[in-house]
C-alpha positions, 0 to 999 in steps of 0.5 A: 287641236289635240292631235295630229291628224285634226292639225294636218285636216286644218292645213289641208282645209285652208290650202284647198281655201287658198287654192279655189281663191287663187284659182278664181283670182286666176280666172278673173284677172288673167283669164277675163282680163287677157285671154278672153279680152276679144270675145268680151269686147262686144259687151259694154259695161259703163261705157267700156267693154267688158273686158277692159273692164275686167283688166282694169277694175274687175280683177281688183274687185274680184280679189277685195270680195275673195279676201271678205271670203277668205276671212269669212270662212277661215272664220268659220274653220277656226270654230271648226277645229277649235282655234278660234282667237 
């Protein structure tokens, strides 16, 4: 990265990768997890309803794939911008 500009288009670039992560993150854990919890419960999934599910492996789950794709795609935007190790 030679200028400026091409360096704040990188930051930019993985501070929305980040934040569309963190946001999934958000969803799967708090929002599955917690707030929908009751509307989940019908759902089974193992034995358990889908909810519980959610706040007890799901969320986990979900942060293991989010962090394969964070990598993946910093990947991908390194070669993008010419800072590939």
């Amino acid at each position: 990265m030679a200028d400026k500009s091409s360096s704040n288009a990188y930051w930019a670039a993985n501070i929305r990768i980040i934040m569309i992560s963190l946001v999934i993150w958000f969803v799967a854990s708090y929002g599955l997890g917690i707030i929908l919890r009751p509307m989940l419960a019908g759902v089974t999934v193992g034995g358990t309803d889908l909810g519980f599910w959610f706040a007890q492996q799901g969320s986990i789950i979900v942060f293991i794939v989010l962090i394969f794709f964070y990598a993946w795609r910093m990947n991908k935007l390194d070669a993008e911008y010419g800072v590939e190790e």
